[in-house]
C-alpha positions as CSV (number, residue, x, y, z in Angstrom):
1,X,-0.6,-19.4,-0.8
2,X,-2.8,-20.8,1.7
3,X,-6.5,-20.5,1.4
4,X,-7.3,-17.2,3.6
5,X,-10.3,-15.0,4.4
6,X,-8.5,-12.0,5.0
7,X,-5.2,-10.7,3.8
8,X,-1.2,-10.8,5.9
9,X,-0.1,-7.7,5.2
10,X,3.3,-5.5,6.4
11,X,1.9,-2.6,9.0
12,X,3.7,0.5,8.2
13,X,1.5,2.6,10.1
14,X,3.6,2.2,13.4
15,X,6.8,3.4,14.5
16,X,9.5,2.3,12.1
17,X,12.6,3.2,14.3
18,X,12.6,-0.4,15.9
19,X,13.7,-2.1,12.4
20,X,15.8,0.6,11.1
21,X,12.9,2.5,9.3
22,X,11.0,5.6,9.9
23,X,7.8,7.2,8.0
24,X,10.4,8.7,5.0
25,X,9.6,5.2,3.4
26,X,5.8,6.3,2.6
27,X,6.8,9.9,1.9
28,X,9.7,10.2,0.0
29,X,9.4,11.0,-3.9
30,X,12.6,8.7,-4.5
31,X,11.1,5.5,-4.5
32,X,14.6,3.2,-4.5
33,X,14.8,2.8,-1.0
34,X,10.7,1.8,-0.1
35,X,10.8,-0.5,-3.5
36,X,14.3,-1.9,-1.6
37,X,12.0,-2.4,1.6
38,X,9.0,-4.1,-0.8
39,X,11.6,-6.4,-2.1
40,X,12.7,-7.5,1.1
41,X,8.8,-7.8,2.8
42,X,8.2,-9.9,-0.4
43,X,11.1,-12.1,-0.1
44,X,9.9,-12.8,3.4
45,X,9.3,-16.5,4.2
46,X,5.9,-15.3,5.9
47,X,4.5,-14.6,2.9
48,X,3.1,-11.1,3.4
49,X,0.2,-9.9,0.5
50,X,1.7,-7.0,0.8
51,X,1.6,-3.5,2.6
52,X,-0.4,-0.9,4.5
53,X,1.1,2.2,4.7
54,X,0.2,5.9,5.5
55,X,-0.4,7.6,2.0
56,X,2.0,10.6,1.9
57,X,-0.9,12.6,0.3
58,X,-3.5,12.3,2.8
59,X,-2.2,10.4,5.6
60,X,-4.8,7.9,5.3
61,X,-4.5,3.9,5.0
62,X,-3.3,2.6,1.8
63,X,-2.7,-0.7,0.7
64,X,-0.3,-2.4,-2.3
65,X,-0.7,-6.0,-3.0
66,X,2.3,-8.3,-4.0
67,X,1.8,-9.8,-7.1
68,X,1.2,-13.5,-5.8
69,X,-2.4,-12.0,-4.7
70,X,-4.9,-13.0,-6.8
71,X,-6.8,-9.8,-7.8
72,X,-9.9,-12.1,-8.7
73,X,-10.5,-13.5,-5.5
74,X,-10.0,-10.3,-3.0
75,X,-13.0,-7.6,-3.1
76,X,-12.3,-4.1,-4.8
77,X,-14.8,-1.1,-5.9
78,X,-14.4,0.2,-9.1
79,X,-13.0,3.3,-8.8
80,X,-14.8,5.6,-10.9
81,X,-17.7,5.3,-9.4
82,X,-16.9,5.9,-5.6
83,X,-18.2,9.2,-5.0
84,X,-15.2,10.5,-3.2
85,X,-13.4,10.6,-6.3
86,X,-14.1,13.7,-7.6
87,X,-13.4,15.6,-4.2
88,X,-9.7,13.8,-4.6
89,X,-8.8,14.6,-7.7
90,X,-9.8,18.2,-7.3
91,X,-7.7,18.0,-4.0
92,X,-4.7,16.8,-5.4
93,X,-4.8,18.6,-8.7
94,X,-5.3,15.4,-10.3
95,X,-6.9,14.9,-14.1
96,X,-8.0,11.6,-15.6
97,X,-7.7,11.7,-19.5
């Protein structure tokens, strides 16, 4: 992969209907047919990073990164210490053990 400063990903957060899709792909609990449409955004010869997506949770951005990304050289936040956390997990219902 070309060096980058940003990452290429797949938008989701449009209207699908124009390649076949619609929004079931980021909110169905099956996940055959969106890991069927990672598969084929990976395979791409653009090379995508991956894809940005509406969560089916919240409805807000979410992001997966193919595994050609490396991890080490694209900035995160650890987690556990954002301080919306806590207000998530008691919104979804969510324990961490």
């Amino acid at each position: 992969m070309p060096d980058q400063d940003e990452l290429i990903l797949v938008d989701l957060r449009q209207p699908l209907w124009p390649i076949g899709g619609s929004l079931e792909i980021a909110s169905t609990s099956d996940y055959a047919g969106p890991n069927a449409w990672s598969k084929a955004f990976h395979d791409l010869p653009e090379e995508y990073d991956g894809i940005c997506f509406p969560s089916r949770y919240s409805n807000m951005e979410s992001i997966v990164l193919f595994d050609r990304v490396n991890v080490d050289e694209v900035k995160t936040s650890p987690l556990l210490s954002d301080p919306r956390l806590e207000s998530l997990l008691t919104k979804y219902k969510v324990k961490l053990c």
